[in-house]
mmCIF entry with sequence, helices, sheets and N, C-alpha, C, O atoms, coordinates in Angstrom:
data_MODEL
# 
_entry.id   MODEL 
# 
_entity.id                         1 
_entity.type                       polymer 
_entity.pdbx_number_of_molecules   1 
# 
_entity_poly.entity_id                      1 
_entity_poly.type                           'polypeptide(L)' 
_entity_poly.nstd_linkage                   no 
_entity_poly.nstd_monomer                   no 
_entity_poly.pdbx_seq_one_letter_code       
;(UNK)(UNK)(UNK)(UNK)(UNK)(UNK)(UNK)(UNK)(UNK)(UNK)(UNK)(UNK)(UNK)(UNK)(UNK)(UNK)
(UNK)(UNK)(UNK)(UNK)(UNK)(UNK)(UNK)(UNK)(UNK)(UNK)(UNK)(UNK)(UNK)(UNK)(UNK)(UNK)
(UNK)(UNK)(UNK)(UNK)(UNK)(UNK)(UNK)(UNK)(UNK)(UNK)(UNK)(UNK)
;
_entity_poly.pdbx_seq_one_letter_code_can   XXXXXXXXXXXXXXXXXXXXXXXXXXXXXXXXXXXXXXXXXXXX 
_entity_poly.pdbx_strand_id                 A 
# 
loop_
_entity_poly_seq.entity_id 
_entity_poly_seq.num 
_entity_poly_seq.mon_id 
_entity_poly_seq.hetero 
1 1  UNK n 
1 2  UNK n 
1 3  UNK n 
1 4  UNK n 
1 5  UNK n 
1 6  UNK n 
1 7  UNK n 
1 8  UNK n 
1 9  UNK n 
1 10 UNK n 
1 11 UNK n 
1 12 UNK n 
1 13 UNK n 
1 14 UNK n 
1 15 UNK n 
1 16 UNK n 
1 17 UNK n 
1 18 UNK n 
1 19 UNK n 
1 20 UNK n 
1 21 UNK n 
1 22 UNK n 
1 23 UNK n 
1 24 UNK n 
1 25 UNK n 
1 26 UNK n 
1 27 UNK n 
1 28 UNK n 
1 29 UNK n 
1 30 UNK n 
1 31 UNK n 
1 32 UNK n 
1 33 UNK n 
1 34 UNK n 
1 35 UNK n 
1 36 UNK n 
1 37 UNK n 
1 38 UNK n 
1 39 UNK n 
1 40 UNK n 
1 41 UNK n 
1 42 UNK n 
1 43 UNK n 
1 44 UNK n 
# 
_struct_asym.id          A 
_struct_asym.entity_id   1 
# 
loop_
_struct_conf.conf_type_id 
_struct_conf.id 
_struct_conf.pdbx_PDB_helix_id 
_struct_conf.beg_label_comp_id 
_struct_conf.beg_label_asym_id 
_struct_conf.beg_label_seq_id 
_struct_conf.pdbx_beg_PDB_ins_code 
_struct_conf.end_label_comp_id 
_struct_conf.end_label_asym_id 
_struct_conf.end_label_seq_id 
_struct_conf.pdbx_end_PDB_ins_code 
_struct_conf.beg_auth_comp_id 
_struct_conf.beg_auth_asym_id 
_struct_conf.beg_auth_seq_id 
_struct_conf.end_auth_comp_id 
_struct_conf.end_auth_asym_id 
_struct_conf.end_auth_seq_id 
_struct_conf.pdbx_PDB_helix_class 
_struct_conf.details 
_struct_conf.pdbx_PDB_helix_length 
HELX_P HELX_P1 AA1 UNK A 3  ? UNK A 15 ? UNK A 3  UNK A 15 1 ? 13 
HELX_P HELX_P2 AA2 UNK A 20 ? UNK A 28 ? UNK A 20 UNK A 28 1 ? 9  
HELX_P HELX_P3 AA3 UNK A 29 ? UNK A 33 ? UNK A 29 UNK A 33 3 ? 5  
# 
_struct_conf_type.id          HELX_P 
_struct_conf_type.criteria    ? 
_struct_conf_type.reference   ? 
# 
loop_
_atom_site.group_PDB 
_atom_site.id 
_atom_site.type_symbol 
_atom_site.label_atom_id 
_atom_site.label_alt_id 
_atom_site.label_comp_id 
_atom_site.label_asym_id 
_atom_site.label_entity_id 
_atom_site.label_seq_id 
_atom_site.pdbx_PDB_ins_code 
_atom_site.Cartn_x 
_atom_site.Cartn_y 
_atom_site.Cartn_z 
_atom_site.occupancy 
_atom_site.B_iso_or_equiv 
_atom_site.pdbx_formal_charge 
_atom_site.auth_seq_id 
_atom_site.auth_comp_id 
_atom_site.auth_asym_id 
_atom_site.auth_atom_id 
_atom_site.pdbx_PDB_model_num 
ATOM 1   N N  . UNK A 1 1  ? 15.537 7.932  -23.549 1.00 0.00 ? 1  UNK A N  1 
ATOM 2   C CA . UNK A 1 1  ? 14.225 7.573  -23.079 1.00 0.00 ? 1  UNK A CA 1 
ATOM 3   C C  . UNK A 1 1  ? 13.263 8.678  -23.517 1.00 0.00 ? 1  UNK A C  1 
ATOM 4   O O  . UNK A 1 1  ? 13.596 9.856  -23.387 1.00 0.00 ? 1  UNK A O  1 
ATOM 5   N N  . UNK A 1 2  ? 12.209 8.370  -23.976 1.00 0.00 ? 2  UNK A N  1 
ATOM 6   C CA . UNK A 1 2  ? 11.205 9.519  -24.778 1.00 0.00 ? 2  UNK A CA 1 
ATOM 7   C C  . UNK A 1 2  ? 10.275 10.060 -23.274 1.00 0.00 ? 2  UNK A C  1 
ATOM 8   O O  . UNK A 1 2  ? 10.765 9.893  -22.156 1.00 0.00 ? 2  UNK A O  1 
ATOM 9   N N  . UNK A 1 3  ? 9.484  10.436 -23.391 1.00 0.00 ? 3  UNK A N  1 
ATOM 10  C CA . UNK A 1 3  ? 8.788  11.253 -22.267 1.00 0.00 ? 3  UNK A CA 1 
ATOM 11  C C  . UNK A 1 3  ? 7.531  10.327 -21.896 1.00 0.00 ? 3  UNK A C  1 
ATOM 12  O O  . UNK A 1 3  ? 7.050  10.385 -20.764 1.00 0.00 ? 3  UNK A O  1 
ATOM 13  N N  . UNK A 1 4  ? 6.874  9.245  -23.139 1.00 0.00 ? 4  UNK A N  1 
ATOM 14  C CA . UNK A 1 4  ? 5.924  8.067  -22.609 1.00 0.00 ? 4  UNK A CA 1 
ATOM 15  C C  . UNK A 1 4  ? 6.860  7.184  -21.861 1.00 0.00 ? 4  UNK A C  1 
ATOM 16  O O  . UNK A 1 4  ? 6.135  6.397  -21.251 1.00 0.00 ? 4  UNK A O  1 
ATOM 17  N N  . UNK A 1 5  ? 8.172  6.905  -21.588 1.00 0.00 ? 5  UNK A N  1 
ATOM 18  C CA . UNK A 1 5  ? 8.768  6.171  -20.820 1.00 0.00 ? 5  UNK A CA 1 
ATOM 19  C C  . UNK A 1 5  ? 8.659  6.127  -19.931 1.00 0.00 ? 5  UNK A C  1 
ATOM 20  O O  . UNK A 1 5  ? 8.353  5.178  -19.209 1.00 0.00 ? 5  UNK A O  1 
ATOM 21  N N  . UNK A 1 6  ? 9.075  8.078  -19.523 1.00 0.00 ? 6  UNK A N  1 
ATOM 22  C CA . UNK A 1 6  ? 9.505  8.504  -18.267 1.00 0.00 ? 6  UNK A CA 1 
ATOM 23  C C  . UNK A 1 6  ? 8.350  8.708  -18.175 1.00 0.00 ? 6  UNK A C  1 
ATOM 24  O O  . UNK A 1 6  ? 8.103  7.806  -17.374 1.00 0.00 ? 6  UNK A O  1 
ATOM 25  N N  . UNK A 1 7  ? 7.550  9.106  -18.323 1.00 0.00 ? 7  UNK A N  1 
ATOM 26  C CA . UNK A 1 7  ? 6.054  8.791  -17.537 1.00 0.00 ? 7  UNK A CA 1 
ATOM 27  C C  . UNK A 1 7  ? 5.729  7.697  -17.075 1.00 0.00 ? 7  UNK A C  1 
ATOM 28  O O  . UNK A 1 7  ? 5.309  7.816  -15.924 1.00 0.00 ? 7  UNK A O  1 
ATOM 29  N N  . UNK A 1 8  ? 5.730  6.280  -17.591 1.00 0.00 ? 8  UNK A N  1 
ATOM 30  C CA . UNK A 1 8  ? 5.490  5.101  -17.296 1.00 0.00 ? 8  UNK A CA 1 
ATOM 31  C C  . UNK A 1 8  ? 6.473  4.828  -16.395 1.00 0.00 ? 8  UNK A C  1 
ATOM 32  O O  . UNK A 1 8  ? 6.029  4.295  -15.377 1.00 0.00 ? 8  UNK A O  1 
ATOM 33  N N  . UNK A 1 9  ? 7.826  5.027  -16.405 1.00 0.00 ? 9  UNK A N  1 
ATOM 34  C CA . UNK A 1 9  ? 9.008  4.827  -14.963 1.00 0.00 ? 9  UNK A CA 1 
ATOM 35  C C  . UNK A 1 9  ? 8.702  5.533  -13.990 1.00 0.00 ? 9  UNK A C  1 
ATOM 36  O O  . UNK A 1 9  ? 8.761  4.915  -12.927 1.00 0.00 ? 9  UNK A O  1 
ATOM 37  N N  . UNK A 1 10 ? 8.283  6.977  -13.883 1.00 0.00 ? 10 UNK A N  1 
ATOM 38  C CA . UNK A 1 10 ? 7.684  7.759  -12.488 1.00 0.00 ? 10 UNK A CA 1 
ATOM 39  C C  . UNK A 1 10 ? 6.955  7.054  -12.117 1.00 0.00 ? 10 UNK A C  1 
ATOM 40  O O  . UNK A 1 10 ? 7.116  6.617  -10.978 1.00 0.00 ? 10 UNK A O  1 
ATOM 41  N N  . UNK A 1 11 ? 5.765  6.598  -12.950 1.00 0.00 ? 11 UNK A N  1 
ATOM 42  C CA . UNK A 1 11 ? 3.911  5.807  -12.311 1.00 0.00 ? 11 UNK A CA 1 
ATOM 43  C C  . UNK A 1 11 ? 4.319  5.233  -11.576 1.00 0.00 ? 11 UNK A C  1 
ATOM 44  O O  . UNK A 1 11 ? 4.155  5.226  -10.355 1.00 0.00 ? 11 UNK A O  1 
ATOM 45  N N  . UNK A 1 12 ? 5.348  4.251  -12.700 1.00 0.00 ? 12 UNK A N  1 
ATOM 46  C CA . UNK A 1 12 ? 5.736  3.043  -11.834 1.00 0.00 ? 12 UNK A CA 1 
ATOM 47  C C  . UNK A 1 12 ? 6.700  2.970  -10.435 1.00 0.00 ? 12 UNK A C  1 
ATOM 48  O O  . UNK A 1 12 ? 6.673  1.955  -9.739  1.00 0.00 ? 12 UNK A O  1 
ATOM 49  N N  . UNK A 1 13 ? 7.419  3.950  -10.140 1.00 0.00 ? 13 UNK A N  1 
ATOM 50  C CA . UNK A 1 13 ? 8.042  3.793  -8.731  1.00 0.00 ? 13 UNK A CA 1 
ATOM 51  C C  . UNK A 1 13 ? 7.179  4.593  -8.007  1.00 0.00 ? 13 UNK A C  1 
ATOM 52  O O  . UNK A 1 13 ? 7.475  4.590  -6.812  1.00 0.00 ? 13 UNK A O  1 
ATOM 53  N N  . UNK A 1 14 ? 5.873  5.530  -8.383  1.00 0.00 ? 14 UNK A N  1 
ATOM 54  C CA . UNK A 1 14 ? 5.132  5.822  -7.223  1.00 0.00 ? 14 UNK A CA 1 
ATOM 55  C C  . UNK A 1 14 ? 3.977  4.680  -6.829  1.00 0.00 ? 14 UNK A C  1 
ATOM 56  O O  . UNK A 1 14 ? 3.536  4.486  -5.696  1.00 0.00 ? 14 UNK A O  1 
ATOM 57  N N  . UNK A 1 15 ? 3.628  4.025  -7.959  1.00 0.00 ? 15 UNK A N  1 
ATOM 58  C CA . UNK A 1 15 ? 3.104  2.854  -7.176  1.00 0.00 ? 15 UNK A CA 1 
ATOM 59  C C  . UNK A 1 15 ? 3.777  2.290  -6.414  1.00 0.00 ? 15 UNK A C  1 
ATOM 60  O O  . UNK A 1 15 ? 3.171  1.897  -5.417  1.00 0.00 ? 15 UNK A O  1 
ATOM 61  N N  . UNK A 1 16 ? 5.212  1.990  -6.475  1.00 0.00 ? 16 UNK A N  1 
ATOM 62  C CA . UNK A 1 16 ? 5.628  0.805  -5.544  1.00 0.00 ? 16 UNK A CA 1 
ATOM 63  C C  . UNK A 1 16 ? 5.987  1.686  -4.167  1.00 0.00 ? 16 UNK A C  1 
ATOM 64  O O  . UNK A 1 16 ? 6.452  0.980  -3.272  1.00 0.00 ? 16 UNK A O  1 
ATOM 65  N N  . UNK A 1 17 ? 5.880  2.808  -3.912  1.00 0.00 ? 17 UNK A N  1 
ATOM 66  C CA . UNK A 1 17 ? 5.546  3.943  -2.785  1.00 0.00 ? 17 UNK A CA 1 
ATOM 67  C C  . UNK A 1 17 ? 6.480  4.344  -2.419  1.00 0.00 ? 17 UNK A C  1 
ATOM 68  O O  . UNK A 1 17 ? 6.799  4.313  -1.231  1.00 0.00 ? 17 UNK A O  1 
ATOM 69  N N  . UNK A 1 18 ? 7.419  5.001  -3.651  1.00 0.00 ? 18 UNK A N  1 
ATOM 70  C CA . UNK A 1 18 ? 8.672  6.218  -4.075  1.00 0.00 ? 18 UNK A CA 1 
ATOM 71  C C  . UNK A 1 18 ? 7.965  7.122  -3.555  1.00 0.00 ? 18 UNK A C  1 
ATOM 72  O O  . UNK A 1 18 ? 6.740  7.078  -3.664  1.00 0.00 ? 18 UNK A O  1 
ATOM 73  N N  . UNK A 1 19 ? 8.623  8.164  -2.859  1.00 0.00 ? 19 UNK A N  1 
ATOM 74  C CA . UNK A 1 19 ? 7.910  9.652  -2.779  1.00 0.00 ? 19 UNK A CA 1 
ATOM 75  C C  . UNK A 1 19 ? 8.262  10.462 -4.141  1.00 0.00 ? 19 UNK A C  1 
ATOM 76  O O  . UNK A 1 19 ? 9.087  9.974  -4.913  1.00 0.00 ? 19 UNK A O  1 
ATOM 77  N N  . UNK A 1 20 ? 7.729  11.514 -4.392  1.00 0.00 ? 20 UNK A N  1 
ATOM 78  C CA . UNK A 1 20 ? 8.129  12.634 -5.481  1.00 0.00 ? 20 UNK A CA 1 
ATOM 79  C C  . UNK A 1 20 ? 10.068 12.538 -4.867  1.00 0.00 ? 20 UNK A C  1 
ATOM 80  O O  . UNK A 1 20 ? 10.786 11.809 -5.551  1.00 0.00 ? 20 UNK A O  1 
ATOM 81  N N  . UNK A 1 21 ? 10.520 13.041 -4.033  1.00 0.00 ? 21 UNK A N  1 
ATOM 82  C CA . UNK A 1 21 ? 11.568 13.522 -3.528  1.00 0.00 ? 21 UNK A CA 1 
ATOM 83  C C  . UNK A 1 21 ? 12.842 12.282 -4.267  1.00 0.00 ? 21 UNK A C  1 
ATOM 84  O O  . UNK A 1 21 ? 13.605 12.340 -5.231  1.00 0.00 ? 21 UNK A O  1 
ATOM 85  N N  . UNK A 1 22 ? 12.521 11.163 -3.145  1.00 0.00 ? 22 UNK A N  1 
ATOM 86  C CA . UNK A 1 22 ? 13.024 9.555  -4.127  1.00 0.00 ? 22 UNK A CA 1 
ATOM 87  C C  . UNK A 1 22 ? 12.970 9.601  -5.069  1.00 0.00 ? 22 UNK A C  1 
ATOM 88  O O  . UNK A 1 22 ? 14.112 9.785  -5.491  1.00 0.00 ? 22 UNK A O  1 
ATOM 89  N N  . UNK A 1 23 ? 11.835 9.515  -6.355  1.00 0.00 ? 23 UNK A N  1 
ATOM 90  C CA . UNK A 1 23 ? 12.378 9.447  -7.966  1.00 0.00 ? 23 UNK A CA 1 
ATOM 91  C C  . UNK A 1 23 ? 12.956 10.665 -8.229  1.00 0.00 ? 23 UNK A C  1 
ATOM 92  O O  . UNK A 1 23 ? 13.676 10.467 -9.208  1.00 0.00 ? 23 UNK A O  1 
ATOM 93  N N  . UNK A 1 24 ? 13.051 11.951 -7.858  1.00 0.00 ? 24 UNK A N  1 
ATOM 94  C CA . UNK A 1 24 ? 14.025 13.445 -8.273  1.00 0.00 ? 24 UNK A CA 1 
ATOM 95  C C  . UNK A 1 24 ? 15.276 13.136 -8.212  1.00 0.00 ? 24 UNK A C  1 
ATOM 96  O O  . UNK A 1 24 ? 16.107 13.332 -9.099  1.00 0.00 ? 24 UNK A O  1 
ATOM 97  N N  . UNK A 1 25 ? 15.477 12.573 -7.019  1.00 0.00 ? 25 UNK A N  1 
ATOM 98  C CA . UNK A 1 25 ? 17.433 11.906 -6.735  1.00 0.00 ? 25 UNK A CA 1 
ATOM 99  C C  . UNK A 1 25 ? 17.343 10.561 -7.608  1.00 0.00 ? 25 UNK A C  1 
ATOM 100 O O  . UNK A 1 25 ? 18.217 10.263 -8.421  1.00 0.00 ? 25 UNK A O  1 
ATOM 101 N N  . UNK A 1 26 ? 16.091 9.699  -7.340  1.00 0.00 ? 26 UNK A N  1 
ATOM 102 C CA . UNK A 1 26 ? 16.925 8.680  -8.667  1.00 0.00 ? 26 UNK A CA 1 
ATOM 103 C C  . UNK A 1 26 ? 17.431 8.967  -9.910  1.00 0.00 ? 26 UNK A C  1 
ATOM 104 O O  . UNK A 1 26 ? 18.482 8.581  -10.422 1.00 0.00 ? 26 UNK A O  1 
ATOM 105 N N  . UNK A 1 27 ? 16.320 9.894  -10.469 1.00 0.00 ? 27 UNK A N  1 
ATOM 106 C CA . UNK A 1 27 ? 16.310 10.509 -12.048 1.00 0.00 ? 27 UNK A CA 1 
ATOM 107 C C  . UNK A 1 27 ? 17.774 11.336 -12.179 1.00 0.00 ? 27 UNK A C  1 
ATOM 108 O O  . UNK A 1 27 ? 18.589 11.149 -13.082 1.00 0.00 ? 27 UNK A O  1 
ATOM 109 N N  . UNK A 1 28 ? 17.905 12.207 -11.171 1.00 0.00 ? 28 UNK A N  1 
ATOM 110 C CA . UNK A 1 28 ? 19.434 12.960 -11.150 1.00 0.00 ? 28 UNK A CA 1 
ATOM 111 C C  . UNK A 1 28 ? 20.266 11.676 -11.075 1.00 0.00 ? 28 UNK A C  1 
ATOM 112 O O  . UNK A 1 28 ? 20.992 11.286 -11.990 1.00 0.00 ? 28 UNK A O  1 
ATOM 113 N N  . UNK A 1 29 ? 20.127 11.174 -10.127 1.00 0.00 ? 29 UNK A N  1 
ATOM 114 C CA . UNK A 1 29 ? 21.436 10.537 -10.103 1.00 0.00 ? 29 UNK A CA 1 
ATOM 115 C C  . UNK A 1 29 ? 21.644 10.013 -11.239 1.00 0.00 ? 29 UNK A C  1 
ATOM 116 O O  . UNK A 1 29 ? 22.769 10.256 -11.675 1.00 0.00 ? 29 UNK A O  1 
ATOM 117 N N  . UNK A 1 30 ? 20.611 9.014  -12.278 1.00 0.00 ? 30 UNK A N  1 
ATOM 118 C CA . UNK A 1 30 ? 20.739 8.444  -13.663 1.00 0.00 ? 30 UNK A CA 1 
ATOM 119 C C  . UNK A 1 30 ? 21.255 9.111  -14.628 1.00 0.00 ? 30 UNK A C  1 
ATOM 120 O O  . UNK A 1 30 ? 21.958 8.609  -15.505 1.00 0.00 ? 30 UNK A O  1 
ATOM 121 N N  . UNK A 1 31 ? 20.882 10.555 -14.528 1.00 0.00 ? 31 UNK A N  1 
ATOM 122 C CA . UNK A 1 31 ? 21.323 11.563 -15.370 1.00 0.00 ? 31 UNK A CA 1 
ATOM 123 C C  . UNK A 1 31 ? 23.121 11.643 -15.417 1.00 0.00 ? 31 UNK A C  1 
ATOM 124 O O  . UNK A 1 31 ? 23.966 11.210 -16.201 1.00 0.00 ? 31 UNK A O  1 
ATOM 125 N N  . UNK A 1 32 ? 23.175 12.517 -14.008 1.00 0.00 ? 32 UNK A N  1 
ATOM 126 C CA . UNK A 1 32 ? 24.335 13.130 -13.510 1.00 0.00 ? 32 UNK A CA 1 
ATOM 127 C C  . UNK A 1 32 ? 25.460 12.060 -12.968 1.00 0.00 ? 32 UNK A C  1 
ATOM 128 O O  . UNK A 1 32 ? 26.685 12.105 -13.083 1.00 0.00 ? 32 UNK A O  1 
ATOM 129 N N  . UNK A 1 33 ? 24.554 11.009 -12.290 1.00 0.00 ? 33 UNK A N  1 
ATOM 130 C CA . UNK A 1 33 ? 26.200 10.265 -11.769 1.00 0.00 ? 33 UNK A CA 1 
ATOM 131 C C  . UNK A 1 33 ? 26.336 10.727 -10.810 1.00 0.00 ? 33 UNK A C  1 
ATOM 132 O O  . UNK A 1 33 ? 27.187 10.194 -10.097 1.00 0.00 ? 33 UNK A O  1 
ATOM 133 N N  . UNK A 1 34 ? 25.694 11.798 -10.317 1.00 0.00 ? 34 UNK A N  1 
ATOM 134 C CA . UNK A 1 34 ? 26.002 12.106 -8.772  1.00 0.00 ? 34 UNK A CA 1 
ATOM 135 C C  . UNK A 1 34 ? 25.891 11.391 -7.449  1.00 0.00 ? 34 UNK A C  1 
ATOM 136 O O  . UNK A 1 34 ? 24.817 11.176 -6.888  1.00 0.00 ? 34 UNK A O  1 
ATOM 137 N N  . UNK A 1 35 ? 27.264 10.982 -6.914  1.00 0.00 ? 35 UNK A N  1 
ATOM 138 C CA . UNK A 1 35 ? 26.697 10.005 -5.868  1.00 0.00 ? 35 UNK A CA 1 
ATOM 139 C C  . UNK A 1 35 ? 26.182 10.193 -4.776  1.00 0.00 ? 35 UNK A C  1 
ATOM 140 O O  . UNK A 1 35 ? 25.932 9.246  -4.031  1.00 0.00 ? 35 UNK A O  1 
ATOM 141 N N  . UNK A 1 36 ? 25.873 11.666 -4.401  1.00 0.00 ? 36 UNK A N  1 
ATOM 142 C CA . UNK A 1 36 ? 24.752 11.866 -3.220  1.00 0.00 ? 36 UNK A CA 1 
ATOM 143 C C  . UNK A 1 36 ? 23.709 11.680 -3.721  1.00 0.00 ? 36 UNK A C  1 
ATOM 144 O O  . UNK A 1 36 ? 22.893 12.369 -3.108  1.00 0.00 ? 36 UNK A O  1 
ATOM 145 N N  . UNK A 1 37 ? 22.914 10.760 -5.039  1.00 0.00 ? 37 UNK A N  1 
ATOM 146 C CA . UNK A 1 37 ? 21.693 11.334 -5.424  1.00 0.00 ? 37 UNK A CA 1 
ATOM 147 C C  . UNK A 1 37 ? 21.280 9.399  -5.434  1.00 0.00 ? 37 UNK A C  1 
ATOM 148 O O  . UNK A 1 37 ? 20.135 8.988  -5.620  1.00 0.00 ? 37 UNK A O  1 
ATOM 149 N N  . UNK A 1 38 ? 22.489 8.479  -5.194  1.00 0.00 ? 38 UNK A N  1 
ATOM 150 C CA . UNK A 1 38 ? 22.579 7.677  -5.988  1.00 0.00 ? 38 UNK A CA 1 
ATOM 151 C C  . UNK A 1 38 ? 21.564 6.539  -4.288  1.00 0.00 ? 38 UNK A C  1 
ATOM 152 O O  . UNK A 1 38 ? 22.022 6.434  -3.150  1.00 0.00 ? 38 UNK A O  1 
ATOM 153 N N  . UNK A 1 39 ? 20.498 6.058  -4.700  1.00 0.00 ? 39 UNK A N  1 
ATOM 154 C CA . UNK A 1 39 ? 19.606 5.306  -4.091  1.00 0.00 ? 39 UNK A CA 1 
ATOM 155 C C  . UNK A 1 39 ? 20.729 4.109  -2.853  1.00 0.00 ? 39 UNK A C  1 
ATOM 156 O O  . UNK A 1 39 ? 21.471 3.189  -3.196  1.00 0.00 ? 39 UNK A O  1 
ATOM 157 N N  . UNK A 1 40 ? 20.445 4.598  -1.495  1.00 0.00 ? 40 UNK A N  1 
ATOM 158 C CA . UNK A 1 40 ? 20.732 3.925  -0.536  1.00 0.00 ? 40 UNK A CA 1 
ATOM 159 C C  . UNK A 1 40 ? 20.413 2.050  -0.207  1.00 0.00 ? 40 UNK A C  1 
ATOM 160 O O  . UNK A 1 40 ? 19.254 1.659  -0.073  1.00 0.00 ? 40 UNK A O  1 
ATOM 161 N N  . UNK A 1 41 ? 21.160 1.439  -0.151  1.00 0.00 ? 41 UNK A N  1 
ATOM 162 C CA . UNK A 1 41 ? 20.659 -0.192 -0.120  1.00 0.00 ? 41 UNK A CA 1 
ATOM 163 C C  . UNK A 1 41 ? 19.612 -0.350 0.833   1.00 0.00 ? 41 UNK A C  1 
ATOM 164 O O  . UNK A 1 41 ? 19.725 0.386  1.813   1.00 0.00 ? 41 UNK A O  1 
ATOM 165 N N  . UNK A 1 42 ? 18.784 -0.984 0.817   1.00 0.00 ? 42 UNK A N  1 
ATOM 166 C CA . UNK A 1 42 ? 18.099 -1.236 1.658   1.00 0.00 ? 42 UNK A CA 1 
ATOM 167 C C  . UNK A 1 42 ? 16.491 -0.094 1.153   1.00 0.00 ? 42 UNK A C  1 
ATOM 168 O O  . UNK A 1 42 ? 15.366 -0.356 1.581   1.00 0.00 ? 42 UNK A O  1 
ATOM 169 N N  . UNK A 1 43 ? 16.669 0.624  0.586   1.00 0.00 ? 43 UNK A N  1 
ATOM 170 C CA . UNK A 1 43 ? 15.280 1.550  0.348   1.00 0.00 ? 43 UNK A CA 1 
ATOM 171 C C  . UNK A 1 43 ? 14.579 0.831  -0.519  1.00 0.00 ? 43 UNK A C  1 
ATOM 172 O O  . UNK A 1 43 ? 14.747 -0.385 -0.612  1.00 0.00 ? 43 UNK A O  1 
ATOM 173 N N  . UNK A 1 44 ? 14.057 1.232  -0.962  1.00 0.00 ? 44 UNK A N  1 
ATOM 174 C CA . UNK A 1 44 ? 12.566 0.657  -1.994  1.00 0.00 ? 44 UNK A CA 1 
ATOM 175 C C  . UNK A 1 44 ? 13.336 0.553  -3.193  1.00 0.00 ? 44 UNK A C  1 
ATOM 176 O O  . UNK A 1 44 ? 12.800 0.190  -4.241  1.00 0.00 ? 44 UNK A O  1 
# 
């Protein structure tokens, strides 16, 4: 993913009213695979 992506994927989950904190653990988790990072059912 180039950096106009990930700019346009941040915008876009803070519009839909991600905090900063929420896309940091999504983005890790996408990265890393880490499953404490990995988005809870039921959240946004």
């Amino acid at each position: 993913m180039n950096m106009q992506e990930n700019a346009r994927l941040i915008l876009g989950l803070r519009a839909k009213g991600w905090t900063d904190t929420e896309i940091a653990d999504f983005l890790l988790w996408i990265e890393s695979g880490d499953e404490k990072y990995k988005p809870k059912v039921g959240q946004q």
